[in-house]
Every structure is written in C-alpha cells, then in structure tokens.
N, C-alpha and C positions, 0 to 999 in steps of 0.2 A: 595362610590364615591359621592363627593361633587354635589346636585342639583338632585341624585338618592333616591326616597323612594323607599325602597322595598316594598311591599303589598303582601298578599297572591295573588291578582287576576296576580299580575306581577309573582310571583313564578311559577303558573297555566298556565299563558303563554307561560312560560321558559321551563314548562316541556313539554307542549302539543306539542311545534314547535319544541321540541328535534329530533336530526337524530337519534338518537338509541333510542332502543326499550324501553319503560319504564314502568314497572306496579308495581301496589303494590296489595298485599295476604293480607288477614287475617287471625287470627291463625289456622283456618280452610285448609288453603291454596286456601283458594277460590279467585279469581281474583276479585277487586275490583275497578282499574281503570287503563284505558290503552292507550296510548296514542297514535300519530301520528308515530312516529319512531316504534312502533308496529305493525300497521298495515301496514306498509309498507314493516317489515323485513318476519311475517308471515302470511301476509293475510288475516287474519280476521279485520272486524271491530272492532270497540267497545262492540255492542249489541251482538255479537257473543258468546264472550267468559266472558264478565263479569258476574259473581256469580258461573260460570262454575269453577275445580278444574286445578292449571297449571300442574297436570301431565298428562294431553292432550298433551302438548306441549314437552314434554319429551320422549327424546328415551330409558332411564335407569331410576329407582328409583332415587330419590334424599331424602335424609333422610330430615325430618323437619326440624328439628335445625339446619341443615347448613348454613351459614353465609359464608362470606368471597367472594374474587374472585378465580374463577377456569374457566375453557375450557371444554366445552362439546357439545354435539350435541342436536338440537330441533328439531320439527318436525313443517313444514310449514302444509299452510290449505292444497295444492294440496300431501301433503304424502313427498315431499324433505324432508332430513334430510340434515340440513348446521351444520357446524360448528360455534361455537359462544365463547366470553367472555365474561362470568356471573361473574354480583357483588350485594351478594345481602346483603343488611345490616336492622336491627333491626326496627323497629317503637315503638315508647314508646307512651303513654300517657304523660301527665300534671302531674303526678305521679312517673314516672319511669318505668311502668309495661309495656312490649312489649304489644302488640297489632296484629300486624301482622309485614310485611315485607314487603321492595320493593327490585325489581329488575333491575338492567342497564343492558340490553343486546347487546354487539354488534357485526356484522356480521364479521367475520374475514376468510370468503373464502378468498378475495384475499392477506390476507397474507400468510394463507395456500399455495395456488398456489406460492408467492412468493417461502415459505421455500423449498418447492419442487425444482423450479429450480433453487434456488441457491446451494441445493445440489447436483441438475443434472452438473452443472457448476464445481462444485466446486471436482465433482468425474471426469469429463471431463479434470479439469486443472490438476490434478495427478496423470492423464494418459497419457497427454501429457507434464508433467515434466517426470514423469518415460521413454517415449519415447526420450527426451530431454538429458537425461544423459546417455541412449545409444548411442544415438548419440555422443557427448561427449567423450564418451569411444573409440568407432571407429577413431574420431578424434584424439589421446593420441597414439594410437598402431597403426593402420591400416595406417592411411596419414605420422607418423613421419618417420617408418621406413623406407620407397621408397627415403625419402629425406635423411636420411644416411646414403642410399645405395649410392647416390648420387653423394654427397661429397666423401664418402671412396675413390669411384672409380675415381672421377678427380684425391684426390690428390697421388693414388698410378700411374694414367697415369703419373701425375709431375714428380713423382720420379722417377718411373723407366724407361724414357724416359731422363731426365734430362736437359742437354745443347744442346741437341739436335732436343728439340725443339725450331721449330720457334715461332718469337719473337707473331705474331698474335693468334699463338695455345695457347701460355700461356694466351695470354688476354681470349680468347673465354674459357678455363677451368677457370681460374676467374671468370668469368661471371655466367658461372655454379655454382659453391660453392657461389658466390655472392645471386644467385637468389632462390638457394636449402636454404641457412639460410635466406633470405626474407620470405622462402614459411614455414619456421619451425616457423618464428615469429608469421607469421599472425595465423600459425595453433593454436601456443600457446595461442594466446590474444582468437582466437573466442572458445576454451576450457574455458579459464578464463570468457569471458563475458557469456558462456552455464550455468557455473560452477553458477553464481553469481544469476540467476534466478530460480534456482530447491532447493535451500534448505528453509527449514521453517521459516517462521516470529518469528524472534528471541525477546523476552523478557526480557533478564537478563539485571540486573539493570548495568550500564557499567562507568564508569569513562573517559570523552570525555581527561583529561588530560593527561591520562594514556595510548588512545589511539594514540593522539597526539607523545607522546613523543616517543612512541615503533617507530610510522611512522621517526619520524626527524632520529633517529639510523639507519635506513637504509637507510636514506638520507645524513647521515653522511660526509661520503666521498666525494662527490658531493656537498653539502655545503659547506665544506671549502675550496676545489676547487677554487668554484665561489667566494669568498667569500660576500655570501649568509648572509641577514639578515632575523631571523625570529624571530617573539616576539608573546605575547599572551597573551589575557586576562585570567581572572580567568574562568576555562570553569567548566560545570555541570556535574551533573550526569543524564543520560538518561536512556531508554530502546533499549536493542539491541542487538548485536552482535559485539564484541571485534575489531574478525580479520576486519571483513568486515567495522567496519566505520576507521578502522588502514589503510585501503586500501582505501577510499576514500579521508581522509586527504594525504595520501603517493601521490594519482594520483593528487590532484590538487596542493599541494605543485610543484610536480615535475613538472609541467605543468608552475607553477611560475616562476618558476627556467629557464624553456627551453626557453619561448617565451619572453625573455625581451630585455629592449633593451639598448640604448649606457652605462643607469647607474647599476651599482651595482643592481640587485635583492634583494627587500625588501619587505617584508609577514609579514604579521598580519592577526592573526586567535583572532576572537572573535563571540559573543555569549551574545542574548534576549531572556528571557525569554517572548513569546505570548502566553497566555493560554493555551491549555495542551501541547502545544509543546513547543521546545527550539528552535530557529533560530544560526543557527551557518554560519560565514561565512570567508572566505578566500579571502583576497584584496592585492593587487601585483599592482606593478610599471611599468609593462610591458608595450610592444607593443599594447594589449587593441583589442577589436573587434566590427565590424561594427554590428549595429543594427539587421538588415536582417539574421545576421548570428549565431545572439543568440539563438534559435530555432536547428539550424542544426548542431549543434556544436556535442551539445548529441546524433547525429542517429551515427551507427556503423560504422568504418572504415571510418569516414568523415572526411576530411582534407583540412585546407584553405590554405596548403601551399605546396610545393612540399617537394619530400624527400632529396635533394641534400641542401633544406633550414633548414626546423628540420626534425629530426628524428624520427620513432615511425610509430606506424600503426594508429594511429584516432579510437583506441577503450578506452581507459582510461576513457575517460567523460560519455562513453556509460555504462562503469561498474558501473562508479557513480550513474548515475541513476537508471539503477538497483537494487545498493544497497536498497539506498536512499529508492527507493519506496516500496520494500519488506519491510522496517521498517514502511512503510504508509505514508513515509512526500514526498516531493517533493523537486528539486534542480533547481536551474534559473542562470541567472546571467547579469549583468548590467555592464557596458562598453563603451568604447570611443575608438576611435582605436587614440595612440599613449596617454593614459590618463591612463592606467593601465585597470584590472578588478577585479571585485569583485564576487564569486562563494559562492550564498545563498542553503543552503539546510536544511531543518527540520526532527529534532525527537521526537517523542515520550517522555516528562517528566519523568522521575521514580517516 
C-alpha cells in the first residue's frame, strides 16, 4: 500500500496484537515465541511455556512433520480441552533449510456450538416436515371424504324428491354442494401449499424456458379465451426443481390473467442475471396493487377481494413463496393499483 513500509518491528506488532493464538517451534518443537492471541486462547503467559515442548498443549500425539490445517483439541493452563483450527506451516532459513515452524491457532468453540444446533434444528425441521405430511395425508382422505359424502347425498335428495321440491329447498341444497366444493377447494390448495414445504431443496440444473412453456400449456385454453398476450425474454438455466418453478410461473401468469382490467391482459416474463442468482420476473397490465398490501399478499388464504369479484382461495402466491424459498431466493413485487404489477423472485444460477 502506497505511503506503508513494512518493517520487521511493524510484522512483530501484526503478530503480537493478533486475536488468534500464534507461536512458532523449532525443529525440536520447542516453543520459541508466543504471542497475545496465545495467551489469551490458553492461559499461559509467554515466560511460561517458551523453550518448553508444545505437546504440553496437546490432547493426542501430533507427528513432527505435520504441516497443513486440520481441527483438533488443546489443552488450556486450568486442564479445558477446547476445540481449535491448526495451521501450521514451514520456517526456512535464507537457504531454504526449514528451521522450525509456526502455528495459527484458532478457537472454534463457538462454531462447534453452532454446528450442533444447527443440526439440533435441522433434525427438529424433519420432524416436523414428516409431521407436516401426515398432516397432509389426513387432509387428502380424512376431510375429502365427509365432503363427498355431502354432495352425493344433496344431489340424490334432488333427484329423488324432484319437482316436488320447493323452490327455497332447492336453493338451500345448492348452497350445500355450493359450500361442500368451496370446503373441497380450500382442502386441496392447503394439501398443495403442506405439499410445497416438506420436500428437499431441489438442485438439478432446470431450463426456466422449458418450465415456462410446460406452465403457458395448461394455460392454454384460458389464454386464448382471453385472448391473452404473453411474450419472453430469453430465460436461463438455473438450479431447481421442474415441477415446482412450472407452478410458480402457472400461479402468477394465472394471477395475470385473472386480476386485469378494462384491456386485453398482457405478460412479459424476463430475467437478470445478479451474481450467483438469476432475477426473473412476471409484469402484467392489470389492475396493480396498493403498497400496504404488497407484504400480505403472500400470507395464506389472503384475499383483497371478495369471491363474487375473482375467484380462487388466496393461496397461489402463498405456494409461490414457498417454492421460491425452498430453492433459497425470495419473491417481492412492486405495483400501482390500476398501473399493472410486476412479480420478482430469485434462483439459484447453475
């Protein structure tokens, strides 16, 4: 650095006021200088342990010639044995000839403690995903059936009652098969959004074009319907999962599609590459959303509108995130109500 001399007495400083532990051996392995970050990791001073051999400081043999970094346990003045990262490299002479050795020591209890409870967490979240798809399962068999018991039975009342019923009996069995397929809906989306948090962090390298274009197919028919414009940039290839980002392009296309307003619906799907991630996003001409509500859009079954306005239960965006985050990126979106929106979310690069 321009206006920096280095000096040995500046090197001597660098090391002494080091946090981690620093001594150098000679080939004897006798301890020959030791620093602040040393006595502070085990206790001894300087005069304590220099000339002294470091396998005082050792819980296991370490063979001389070892080199390199590795993880092993020391022994403090008061008897602890910590865990540490040992690195220790060569000293040569003005010749080439080693000399002795130093070593970088540092304290890695509390990563220790970390890896622990991220495995305590991490055995906790795969017991409560395995709990999660039980659940799930109940949900699929246990809740559908009551509700086609439901229905059968209004509409075999219909029938086998027929013109004889009055006119109010048939609305009120309506209502029933009306609210039995409401209660089948909502059971299916909260299965689908159970579904979309219990499975693994998906890696295979995926074609976003390829998922794009499987979703517009079963958008098909509803596209040309409306008729619906959709266009796209050249999209990437990422890391991920097929179905599931096929389902996140399907929910927010659809979403496009549903919420617009007096003109033709028109979508453009594109995509930046941000450092290890790809930015992809979904922009529509719709009816657009207030501020306040960009936040609560993604919580479950959350709805800005009634259902007599659009239709659907308010879990779609929920699954998006979902997804979304199981692949590690996140999903946002920015908006004007009556100005269109645009739906940002990231993946993972291949």
């Amino acid at each position: 650095m321009r206006g920096l001399t280095v000096s040995n007495d500046l090197l001597v400083s660098i090391v002494l006021s080091n946090n981690d532990a620093i001594f150098a051996l000679d080939r004897d392995r006798r301890i020959r200088f030791w620093n602040e970050g040393a006595t502070n990791l085990f206790g001894y001073a300087p005069h304590d342990l220099v000339g002294e051999r470091v396998d005082l400081l050792l819980d296991r043999a370490m063979k001389p010639e070892r080199l390199g970094h590795f993880e092993t346990t020391m022994r403090t003045k008061t008897g602890m044995s910590i865990p540490v990262s040992v690195r220790f490299s060569a000293i040569r002479d003005a010749s080439g000839d080693v000399v002795g050795s130093s070593a970088l020591i540092r304290d890695v209890v509390a990563r220790k403690h970390e890896e622990i409870s991220l495995r305590r967490r991490s055995a906790e979240l795969e017991r409560s995903n395995a709990e999660l798809e039980q659940f799930a399962h109940v949900i699929a068999h246990d809740l559908q059936e009551p509700l086609r018991t439901m229905k059968g039975f209004a509409d075999l009342i219909e029938k086998d009652a027929g013109e004889a019923l009055e006119e109010h009996t048939v609305v009120l069995l309506d209502r029933i098969v009306q609210g039995a397929n409401r209660m089948q809906e909502l059971v299916a989306d909260l299965l689908d959004y159970a579904r979309a948090g219990t499975q693994q962090t998906p890696s295979d390298v995926i074609g976003c074009e390829e998922a794009l274009e499987s979703a517009l197919a079963d958008l098909e028919a509803a596209i040309s319907e409306g008729g619906v414009v959709v266009t796209h940039d050249e999209l990437p290839l990422v890391r991920g999962d097929r179905v599931g980002l096929m389902e996140v392009f399907e929910n927010l296309i659809g979403n496009a599609m549903k919420f617009h307003g007096p003109d033709v619906p028109v979508i453009h799907i594109g995509a930046e590459r941000r450092g290890p991630e790809w930015c992809l996003w979904v922009r529509d001409n719709g009816i657009g959303i207030g501020s306040r509500f960009a936040e609560r859009i993604f919580e479950p079954f959350r709805r800005l509108h009634t259902r007599a306005e659009y239709s659907g239960t308010g879990i779609g965006l929920a699954i998006c995130r979902k997804i979304v985050e199981r692949h590690g990126g996140r999903i946002w979106v920015e908006s004007e109500p009556e100005k269109g929106s645009t739906f940002f979310f990231t993946l993972p690069a291949a």
